[in-house]
LUMPA-707882 format. One record per residue: residue number from 1; residue in one letter; x, y, z of N, C-alpha, C in turn. Coordinates in pm, whole numbers, padded with zeros to 5 digits. Example, Ala and Ser with C-alpha at 12.3 -4.5 7.8 and 13.67 -1.06 7.14 Angstrom:
! LUMPA-707882
+-----+------+--------+--------+--------+--------+--------+--------+--------+--------+--------+
!  nr ! rest !     nx !     ny !     nz !    cax !    cay !    caz !     cx !     cy !     cz !
+-----+------+--------+--------+--------+--------+--------+--------+--------+--------+--------+
!   1 !    A !  01319 ! -00569 !  00780 !  01230 ! -00450 !  00780 !  01320 ! -00330 !  00780 !
!   2 !    S !  01285 ! -00225 !  00708 !  01367 ! -00106 !  00714 !  01290 !  00003 !  00787 !
+-----+------+--------+--------+--------+--------+--------+--------+--------+--------+--------+
This chain:
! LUMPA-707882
+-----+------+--------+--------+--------+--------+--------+--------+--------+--------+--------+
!  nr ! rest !     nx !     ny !     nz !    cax !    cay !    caz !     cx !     cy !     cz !
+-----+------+--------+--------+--------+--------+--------+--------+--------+--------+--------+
!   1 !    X ! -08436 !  03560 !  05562 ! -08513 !  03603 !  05446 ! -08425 !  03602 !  05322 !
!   2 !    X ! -08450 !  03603 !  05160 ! -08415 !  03596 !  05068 ! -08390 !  03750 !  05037 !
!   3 !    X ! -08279 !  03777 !  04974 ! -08227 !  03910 !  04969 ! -08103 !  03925 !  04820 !
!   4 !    X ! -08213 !  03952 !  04762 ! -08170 !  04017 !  04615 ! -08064 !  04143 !  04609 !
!   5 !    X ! -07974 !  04158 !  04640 ! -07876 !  04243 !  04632 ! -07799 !  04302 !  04485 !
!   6 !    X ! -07879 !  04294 !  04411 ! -07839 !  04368 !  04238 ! -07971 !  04358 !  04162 !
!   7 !    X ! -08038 !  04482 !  04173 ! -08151 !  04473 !  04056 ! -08099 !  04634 !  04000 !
!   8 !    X ! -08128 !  04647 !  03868 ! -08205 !  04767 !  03777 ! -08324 !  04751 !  03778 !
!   9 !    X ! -08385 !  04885 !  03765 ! -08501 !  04939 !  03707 ! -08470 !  05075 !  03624 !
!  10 !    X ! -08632 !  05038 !  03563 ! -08649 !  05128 !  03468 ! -08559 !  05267 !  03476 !
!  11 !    X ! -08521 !  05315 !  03625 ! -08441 !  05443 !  03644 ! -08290 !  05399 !  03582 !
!  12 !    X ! -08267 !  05270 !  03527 ! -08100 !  05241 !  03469 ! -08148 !  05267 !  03306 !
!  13 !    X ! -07990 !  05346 !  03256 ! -07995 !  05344 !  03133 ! -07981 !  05222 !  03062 !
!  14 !    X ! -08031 !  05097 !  03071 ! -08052 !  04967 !  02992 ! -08142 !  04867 !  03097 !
!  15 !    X ! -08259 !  04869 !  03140 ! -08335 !  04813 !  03207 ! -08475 !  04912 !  03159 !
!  16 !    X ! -08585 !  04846 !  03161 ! -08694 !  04899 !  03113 ! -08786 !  04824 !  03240 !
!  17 !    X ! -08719 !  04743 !  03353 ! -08823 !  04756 !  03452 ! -08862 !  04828 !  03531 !
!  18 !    X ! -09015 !  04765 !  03529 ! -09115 !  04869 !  03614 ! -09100 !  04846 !  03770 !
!  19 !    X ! -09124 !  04937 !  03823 ! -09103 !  04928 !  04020 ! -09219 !  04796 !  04047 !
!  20 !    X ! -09344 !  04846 !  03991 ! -09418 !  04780 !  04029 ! -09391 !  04599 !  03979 !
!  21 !    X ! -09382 !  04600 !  03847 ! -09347 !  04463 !  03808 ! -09233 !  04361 !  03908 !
!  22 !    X ! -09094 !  04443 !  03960 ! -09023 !  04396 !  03996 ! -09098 !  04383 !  04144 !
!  23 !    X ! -09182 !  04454 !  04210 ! -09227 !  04422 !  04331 ! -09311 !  04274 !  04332 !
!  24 !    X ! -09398 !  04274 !  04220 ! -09483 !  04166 !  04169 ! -09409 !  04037 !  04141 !
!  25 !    X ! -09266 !  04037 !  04096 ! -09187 !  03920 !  04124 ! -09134 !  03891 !  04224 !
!  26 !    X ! -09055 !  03982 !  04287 ! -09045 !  03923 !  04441 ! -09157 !  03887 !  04525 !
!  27 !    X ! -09278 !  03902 !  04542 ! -09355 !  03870 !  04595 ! -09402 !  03725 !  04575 !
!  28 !    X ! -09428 !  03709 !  04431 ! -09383 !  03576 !  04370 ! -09321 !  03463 !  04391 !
!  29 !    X ! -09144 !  03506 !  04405 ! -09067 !  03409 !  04458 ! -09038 !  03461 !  04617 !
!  30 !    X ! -09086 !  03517 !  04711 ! -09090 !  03542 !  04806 ! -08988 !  03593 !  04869 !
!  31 !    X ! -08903 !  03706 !  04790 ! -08803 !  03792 !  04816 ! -08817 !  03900 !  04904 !
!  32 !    X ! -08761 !  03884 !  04995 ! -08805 !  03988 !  05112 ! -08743 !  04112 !  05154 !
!  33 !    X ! -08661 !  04118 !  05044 ! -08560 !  04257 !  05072 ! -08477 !  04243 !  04915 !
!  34 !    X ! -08451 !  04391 !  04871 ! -08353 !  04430 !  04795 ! -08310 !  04531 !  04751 !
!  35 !    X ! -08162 !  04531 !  04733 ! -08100 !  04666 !  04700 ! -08113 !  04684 !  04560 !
!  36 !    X ! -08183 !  04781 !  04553 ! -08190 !  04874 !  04400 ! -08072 !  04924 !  04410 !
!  37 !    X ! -07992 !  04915 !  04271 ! -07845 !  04918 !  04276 ! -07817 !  05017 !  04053 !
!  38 !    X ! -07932 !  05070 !  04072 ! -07949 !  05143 !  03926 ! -07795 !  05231 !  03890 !
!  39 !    X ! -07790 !  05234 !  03780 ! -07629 !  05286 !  03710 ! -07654 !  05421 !  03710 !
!  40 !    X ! -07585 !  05486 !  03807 ! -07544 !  05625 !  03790 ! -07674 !  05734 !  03870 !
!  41 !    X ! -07732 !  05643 !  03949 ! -07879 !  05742 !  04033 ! -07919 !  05642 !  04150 !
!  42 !    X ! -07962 !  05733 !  04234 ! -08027 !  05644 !  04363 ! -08205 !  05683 !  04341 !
!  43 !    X ! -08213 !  05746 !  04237 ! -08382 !  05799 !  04210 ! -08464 !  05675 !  04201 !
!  44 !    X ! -08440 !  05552 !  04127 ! -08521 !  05444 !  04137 ! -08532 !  05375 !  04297 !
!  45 !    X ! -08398 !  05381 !  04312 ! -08440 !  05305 !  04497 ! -08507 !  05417 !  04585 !
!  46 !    X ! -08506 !  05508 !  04554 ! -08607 !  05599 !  04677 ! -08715 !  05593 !  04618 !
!  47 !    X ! -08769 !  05611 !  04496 ! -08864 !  05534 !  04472 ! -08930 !  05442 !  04526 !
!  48 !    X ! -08880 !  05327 !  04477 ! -08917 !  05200 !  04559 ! -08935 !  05226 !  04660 !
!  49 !    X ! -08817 !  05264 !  04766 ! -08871 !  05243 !  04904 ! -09022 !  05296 !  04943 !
!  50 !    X ! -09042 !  05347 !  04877 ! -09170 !  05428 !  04906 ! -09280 !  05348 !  04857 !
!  51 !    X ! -09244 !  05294 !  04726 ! -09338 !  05206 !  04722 ! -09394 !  05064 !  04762 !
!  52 !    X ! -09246 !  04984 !  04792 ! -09215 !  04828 !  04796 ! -09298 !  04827 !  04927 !
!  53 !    X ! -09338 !  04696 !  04983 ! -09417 !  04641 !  05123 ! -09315 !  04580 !  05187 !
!  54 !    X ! -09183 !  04578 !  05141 ! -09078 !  04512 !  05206 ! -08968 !  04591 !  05159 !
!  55 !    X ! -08853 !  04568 !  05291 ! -08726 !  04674 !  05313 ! -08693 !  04681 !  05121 !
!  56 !    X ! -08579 !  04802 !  05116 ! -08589 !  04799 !  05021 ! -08409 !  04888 !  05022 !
!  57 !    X ! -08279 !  04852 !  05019 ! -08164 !  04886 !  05065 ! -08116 !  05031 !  04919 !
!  58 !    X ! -08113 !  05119 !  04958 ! -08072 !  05266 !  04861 ! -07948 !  05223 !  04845 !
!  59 !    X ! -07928 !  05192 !  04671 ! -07805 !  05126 !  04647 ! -07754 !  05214 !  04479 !
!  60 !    X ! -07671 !  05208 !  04472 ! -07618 !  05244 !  04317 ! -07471 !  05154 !  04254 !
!  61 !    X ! -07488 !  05110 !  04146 ! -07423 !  05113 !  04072 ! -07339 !  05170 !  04054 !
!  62 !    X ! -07202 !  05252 !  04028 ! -07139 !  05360 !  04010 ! -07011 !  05323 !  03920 !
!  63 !    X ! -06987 !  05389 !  03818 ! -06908 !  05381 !  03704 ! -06808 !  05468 !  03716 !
!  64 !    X ! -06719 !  05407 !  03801 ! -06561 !  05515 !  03851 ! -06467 !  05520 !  03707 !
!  65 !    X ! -06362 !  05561 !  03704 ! -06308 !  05588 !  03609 ! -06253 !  05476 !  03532 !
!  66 !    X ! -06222 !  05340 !  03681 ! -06184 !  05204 !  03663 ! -06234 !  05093 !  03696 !
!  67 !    X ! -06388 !  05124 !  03642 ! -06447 !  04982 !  03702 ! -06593 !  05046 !  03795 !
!  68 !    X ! -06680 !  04937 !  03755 ! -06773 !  04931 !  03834 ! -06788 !  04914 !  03996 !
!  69 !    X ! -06879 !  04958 !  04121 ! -06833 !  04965 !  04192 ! -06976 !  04978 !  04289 !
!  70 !    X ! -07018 !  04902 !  04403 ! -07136 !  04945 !  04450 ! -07129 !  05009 !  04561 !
!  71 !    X ! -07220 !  05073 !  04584 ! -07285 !  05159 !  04719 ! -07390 !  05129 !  04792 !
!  72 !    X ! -07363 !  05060 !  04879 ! -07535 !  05031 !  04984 ! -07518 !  05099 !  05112 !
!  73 !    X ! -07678 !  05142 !  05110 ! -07692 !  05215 !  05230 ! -07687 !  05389 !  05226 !
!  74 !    X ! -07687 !  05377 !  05023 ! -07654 !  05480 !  05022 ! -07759 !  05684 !  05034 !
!  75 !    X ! -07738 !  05776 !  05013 ! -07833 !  05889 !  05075 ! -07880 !  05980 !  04895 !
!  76 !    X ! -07701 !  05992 !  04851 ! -07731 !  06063 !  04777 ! -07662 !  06025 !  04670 !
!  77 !    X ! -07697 !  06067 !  04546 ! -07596 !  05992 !  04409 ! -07451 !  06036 !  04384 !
!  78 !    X ! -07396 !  05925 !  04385 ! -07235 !  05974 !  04336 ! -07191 !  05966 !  04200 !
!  79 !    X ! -07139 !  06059 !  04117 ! -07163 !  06051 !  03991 ! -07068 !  06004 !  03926 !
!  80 !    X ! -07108 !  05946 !  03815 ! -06966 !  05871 !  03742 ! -06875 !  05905 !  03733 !
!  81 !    X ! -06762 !  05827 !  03682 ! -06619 !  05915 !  03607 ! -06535 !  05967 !  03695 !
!  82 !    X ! -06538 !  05941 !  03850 ! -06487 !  05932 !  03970 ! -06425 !  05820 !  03979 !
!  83 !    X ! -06226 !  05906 !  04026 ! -06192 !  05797 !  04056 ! -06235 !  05679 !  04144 !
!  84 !    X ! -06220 !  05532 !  04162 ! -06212 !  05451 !  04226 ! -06211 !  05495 !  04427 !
!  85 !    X ! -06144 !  05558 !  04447 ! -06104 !  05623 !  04545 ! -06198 !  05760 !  04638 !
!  86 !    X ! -06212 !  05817 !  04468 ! -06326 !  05917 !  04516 ! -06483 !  05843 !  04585 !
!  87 !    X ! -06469 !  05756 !  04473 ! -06605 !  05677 !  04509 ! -06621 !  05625 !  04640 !
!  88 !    X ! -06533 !  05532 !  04651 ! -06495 !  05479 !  04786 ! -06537 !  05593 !  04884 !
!  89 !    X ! -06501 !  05647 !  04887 ! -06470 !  05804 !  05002 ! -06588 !  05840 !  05027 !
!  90 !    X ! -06669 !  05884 !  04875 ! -06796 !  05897 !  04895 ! -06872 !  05821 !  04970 !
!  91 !    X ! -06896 !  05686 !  04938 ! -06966 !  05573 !  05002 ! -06940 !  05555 !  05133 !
!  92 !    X ! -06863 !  05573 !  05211 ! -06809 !  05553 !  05344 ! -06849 !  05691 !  05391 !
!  93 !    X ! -06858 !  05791 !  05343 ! -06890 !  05908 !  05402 ! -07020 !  05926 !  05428 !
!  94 !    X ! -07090 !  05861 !  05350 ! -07291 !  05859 !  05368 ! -07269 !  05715 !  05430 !
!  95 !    X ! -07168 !  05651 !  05518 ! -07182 !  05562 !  05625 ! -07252 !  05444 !  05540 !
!  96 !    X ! -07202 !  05439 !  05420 ! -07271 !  05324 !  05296 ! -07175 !  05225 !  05318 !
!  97 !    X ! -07181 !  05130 !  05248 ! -07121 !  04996 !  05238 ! -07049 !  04979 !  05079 !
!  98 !    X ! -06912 !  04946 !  05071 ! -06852 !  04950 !  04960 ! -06878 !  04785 !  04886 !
!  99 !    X ! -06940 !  04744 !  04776 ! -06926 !  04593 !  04731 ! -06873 !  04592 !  04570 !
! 100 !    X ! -06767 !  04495 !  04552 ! -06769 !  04485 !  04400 ! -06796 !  04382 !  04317 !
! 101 !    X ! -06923 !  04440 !  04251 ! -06996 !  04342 !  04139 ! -06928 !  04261 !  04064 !
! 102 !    X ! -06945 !  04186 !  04009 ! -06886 !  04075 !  03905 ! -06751 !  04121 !  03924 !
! 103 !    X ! -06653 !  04116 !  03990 ! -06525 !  04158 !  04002 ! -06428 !  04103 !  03905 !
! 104 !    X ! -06414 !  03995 !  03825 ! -06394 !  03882 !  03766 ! -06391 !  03881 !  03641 !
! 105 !    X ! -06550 !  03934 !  03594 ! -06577 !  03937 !  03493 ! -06539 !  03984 !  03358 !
! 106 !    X ! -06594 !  03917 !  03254 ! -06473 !  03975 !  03138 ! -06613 !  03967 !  03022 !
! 107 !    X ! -06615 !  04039 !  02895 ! -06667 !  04043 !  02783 ! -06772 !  04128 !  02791 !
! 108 !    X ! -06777 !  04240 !  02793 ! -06908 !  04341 !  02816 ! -06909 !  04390 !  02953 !
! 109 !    X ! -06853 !  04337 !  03040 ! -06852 !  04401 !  03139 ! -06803 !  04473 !  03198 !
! 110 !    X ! -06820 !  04585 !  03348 ! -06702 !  04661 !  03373 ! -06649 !  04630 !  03516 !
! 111 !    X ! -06602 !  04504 !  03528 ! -06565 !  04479 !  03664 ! -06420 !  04622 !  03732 !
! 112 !    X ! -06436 !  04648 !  03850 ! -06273 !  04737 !  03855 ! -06153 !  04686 !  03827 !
! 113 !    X ! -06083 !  04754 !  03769 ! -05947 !  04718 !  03751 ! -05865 !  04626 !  03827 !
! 114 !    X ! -05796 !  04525 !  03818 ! -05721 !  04436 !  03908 ! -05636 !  04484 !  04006 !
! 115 !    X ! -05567 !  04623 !  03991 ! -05471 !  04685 !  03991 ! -05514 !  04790 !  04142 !
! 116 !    X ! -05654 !  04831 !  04105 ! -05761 !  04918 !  04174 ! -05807 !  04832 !  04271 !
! 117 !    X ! -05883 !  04709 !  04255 ! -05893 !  04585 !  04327 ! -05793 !  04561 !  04432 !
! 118 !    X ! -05666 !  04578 !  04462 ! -05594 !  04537 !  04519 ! -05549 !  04622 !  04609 !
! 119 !    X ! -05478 !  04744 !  04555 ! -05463 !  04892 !  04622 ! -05580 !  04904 !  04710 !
! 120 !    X ! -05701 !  04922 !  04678 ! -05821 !  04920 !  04753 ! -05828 !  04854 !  04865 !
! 121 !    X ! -05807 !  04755 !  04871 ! -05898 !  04620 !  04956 ! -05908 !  04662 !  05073 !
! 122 !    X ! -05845 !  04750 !  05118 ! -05920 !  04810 !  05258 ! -06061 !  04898 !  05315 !
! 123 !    X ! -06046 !  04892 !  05184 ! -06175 !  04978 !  05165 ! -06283 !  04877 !  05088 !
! 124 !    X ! -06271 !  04788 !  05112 ! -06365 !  04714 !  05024 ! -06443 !  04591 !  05150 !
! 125 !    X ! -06550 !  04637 !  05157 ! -06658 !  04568 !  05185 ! -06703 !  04423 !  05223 !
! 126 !    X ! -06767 !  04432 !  05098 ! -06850 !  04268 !  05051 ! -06786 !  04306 !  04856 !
! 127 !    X ! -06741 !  04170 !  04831 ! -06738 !  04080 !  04689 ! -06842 !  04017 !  04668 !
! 128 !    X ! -06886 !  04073 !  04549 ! -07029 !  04003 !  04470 ! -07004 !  03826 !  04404 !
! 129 !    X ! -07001 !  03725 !  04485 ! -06956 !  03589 !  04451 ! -07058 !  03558 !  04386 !
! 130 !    X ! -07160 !  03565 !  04310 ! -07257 !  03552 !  04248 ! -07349 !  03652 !  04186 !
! 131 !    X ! -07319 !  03661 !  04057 ! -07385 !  03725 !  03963 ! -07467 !  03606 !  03882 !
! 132 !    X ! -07606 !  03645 !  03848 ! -07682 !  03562 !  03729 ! -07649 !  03587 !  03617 !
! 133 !    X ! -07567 !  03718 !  03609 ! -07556 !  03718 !  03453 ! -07436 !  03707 !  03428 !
! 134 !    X ! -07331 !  03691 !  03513 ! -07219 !  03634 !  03481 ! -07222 !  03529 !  03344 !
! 135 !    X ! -07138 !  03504 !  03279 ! -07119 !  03405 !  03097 ! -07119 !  03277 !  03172 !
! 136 !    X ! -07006 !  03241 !  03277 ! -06964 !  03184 !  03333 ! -06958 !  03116 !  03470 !
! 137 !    X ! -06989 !  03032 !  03525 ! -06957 !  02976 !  03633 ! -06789 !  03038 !  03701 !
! 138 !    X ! -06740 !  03058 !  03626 ! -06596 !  03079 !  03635 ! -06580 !  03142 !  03723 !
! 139 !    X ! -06634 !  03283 !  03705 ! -06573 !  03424 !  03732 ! -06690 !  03401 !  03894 !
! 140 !    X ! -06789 !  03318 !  03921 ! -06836 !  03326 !  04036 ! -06706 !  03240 !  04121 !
! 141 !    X ! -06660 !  03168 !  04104 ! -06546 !  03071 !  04162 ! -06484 !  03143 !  04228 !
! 142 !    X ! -06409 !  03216 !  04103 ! -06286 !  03289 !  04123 ! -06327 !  03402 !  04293 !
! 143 !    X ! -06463 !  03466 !  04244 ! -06495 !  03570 !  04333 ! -06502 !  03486 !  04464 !
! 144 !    X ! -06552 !  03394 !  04473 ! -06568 !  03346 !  04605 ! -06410 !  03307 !  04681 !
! 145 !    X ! -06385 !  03259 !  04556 ! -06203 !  03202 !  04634 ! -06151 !  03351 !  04682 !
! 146 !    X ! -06127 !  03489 !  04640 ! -06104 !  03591 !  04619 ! -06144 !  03658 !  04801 !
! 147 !    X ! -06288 !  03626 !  04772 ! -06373 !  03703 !  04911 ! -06327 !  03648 !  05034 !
! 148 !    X ! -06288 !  03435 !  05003 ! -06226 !  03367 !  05106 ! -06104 !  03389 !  05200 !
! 149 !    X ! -06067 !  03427 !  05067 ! -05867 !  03456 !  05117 ! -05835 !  03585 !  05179 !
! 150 !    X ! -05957 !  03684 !  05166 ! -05943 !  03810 !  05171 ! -06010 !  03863 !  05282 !
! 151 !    X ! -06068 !  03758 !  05396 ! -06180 !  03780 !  05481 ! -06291 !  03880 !  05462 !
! 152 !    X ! -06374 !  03902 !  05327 ! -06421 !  03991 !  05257 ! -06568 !  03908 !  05276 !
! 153 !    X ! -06693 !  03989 !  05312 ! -06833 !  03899 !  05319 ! -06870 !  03926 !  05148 !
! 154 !    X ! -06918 !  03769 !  05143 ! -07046 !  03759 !  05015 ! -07131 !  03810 !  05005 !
! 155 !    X ! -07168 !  03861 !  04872 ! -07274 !  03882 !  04803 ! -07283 !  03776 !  04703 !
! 156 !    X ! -07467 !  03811 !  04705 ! -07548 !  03768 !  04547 ! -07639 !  03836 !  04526 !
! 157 !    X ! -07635 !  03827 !  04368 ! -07736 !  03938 !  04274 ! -07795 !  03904 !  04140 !
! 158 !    X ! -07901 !  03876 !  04135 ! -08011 !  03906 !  03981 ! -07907 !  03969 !  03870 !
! 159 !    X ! -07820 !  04096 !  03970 ! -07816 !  04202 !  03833 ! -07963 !  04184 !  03731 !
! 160 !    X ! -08056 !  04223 !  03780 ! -08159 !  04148 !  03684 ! -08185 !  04356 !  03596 !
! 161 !    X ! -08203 !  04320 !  03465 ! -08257 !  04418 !  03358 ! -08368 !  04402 !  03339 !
! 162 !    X ! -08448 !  04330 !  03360 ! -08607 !  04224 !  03344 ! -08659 !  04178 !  03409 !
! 163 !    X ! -08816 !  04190 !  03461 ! -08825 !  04124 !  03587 ! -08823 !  04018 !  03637 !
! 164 !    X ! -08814 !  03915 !  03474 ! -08797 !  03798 !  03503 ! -08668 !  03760 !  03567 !
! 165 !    X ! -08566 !  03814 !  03498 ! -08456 !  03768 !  03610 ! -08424 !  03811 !  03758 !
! 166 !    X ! -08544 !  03859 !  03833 ! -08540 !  03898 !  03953 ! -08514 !  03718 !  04023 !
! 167 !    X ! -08473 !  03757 !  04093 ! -08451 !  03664 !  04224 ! -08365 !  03540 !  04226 !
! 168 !    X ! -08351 !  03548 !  04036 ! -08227 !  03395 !  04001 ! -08115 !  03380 !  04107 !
! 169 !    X ! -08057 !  03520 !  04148 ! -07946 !  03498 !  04301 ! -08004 !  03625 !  04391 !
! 170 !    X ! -07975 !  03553 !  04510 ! -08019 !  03611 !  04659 ! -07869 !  03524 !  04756 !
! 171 !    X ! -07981 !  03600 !  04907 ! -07858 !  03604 !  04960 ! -07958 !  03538 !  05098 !
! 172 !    X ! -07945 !  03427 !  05136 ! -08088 !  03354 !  05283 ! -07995 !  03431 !  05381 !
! 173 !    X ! -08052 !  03512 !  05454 ! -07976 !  03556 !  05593 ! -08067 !  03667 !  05677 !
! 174 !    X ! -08037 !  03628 !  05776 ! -08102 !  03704 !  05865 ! -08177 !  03824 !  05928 !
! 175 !    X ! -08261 !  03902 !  05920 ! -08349 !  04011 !  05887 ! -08264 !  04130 !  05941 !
! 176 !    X ! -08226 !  04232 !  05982 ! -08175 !  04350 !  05975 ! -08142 !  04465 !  05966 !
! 177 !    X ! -08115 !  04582 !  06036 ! -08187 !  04705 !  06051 ! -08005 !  04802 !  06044 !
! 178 !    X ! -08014 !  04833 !  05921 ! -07893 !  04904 !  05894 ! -07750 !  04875 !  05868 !
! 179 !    X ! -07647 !  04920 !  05808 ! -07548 !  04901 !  05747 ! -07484 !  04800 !  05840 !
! 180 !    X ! -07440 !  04781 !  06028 ! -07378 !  04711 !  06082 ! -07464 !  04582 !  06088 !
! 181 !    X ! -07568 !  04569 !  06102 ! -07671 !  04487 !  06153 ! -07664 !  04391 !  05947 !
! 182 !    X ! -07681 !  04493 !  05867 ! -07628 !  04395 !  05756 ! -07542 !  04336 !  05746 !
! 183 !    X ! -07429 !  04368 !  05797 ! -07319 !  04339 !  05793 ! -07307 !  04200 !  05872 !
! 184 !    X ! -07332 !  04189 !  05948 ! -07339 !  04081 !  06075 ! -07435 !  03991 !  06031 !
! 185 !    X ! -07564 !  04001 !  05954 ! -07629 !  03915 !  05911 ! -07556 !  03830 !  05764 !
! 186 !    X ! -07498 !  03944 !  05683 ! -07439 !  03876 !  05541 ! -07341 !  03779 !  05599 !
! 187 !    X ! -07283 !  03776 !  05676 ! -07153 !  03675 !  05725 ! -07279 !  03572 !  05767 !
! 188 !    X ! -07337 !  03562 !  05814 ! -07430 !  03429 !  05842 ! -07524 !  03368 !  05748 !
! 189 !    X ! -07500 !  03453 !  05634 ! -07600 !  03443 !  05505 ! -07504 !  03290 !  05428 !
! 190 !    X ! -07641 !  03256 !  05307 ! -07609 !  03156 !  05242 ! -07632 !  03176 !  05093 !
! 191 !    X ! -07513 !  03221 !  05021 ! -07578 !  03256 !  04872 ! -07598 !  03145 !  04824 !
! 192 !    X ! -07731 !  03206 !  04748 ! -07851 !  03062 !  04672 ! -07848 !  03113 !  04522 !
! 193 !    X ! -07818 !  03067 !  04403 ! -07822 !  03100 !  04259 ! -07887 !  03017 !  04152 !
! 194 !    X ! -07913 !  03064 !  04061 ! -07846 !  02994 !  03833 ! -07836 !  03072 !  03828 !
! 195 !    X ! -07755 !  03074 !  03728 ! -07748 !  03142 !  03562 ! -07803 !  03136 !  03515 !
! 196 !    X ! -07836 !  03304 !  03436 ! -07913 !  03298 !  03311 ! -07848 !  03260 !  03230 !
! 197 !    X ! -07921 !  03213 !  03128 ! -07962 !  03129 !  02992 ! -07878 !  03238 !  02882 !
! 198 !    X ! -07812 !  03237 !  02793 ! -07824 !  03293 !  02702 ! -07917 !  03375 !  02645 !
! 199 !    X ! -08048 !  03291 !  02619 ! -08152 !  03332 !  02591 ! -08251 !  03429 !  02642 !
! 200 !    X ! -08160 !  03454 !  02791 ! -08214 !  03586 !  02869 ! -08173 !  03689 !  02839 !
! 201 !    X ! -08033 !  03637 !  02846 ! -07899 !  03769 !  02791 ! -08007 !  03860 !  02640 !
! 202 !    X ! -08041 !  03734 !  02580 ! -08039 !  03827 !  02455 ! -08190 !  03916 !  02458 !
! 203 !    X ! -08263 !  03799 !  02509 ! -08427 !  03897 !  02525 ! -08409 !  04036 !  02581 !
! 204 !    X ! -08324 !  04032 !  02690 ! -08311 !  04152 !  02756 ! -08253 !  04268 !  02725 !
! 205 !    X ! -08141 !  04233 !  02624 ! -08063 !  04322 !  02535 ! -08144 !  04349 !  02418 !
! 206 !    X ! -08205 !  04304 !  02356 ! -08321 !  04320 !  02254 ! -08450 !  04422 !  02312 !
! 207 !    X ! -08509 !  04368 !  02434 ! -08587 !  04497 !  02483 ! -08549 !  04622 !  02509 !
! 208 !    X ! -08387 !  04651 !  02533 ! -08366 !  04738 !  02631 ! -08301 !  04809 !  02489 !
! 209 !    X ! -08264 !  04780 !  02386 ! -08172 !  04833 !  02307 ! -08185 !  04942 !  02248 !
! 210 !    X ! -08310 !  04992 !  02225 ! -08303 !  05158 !  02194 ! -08227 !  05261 !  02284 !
! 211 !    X ! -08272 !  05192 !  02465 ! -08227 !  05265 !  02549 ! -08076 !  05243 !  02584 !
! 212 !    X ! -08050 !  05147 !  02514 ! -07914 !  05125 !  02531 ! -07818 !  05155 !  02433 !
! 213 !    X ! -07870 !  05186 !  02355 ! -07807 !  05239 !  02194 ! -07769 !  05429 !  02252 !
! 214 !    X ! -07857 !  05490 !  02336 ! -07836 !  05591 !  02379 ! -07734 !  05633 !  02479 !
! 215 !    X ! -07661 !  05546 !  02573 ! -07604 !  05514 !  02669 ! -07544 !  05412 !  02635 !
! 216 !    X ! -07419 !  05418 !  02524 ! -07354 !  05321 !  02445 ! -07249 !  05223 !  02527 !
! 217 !    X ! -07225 !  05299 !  02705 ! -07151 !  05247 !  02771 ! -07223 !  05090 !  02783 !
! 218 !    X ! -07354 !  05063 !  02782 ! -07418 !  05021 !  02839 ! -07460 !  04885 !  02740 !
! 219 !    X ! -07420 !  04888 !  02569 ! -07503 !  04850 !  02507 ! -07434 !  04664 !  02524 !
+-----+------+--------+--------+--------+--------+--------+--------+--------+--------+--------+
């Protein structure tokens, strides 16, 4: 099945999508699973799960002191401004799955520290080798060479703010019932992608920008 592993909704401070809309696009492009991965709350993915007709993975975003940082599988919210470490700890303790988003990435973004990245790696998961909103082809390269050398499983993700950019990256792999059983399927998985357009970047930053003017981390 196709498996969207980075969306916001409306519950992120710079996303204004609706549960329902984003259900209405995966259905669309025939996305059969995804982790709601909202900045700083797991309130939109329990949501969803409740609402979506298909699995739906309790995921967060989380803004450690050094870098962005994900949680799947997760119960309860871990709150920002936590070290790297704390986070980690957290996530493994609700038996979650540690992944890092755009790891790579540079200009607006908050990939973790290189430094944190490295010290870590035992504690690290799955590498996000595909972001849509990555600027660059680049920084997906790099992540994949990164995840290769490091016997680390792939990810891919929308990161979508809009529902249109739902489903631009997924992940084809095998259906699955909990954190090990994901685990064992993502290693047999095949990340499928584009890039957004510029022209997404900006629509989406243009809709979202009041709410993002409020949550300046974000703008």
């Amino acid at each position: 099945m196709k498996v969207d592993l980075h969306i916001h909704t409306c519950y992120s401070p710079d996303s204004n999508s609706s549960l329902e809309d984003i259900i209405s696009q995966c259905r669309n492009l025939g996305i059969g699973c995804v982790a709601i991965t909202d900045h700083g709350t797991i309130e939109g993915a329990l949501a969803m799960k409740k609402l979506s007709p298909f699995p739906v993975i309790v995921s967060e975003e989380v803004m450690s002191s050094d870098g962005e940082i994900i949680g799947y599988f997760l119960k309860e919210t871990i709150p920002s401004g936590l070290s790297p470490e704390e986070v980690m700890a957290r996530i493994k303790q609700q038996g979650g799955l540690v992944c890092l988003p755009h790891p790579f990435d540079g200009f607006g973004r908050h990939p973790l520290k290189a430094a944190k990245r490295e010290s870590l790696l035992s504690q690290i998961d799955i590498i996000e080798t595909f972001n849509a909103r990555s600027l660059t082809l680049k920084y997906s390269e790099t992540a994949r060479a990164f995840a290769r050398e490091n016997g680390l499983l792939s990810s891919a993700g929308s990161d979508a703010h809009a529902p249109r950019e739902v489903g631009k990256a997924y992940v084809e792999m095998p259906a699955f019932d909990g954190p090990e059983q994901f685990k064992l399927a993502l290693g047999k998985g095949r990340v499928v992608g584009q890039k957004n357009g510029l022209i997404d970047h900006f629509m989406t930053t243009l809709g979202t920008l009041p709410k993002r003017l409020k949550n300046h981390r974000y703008v």
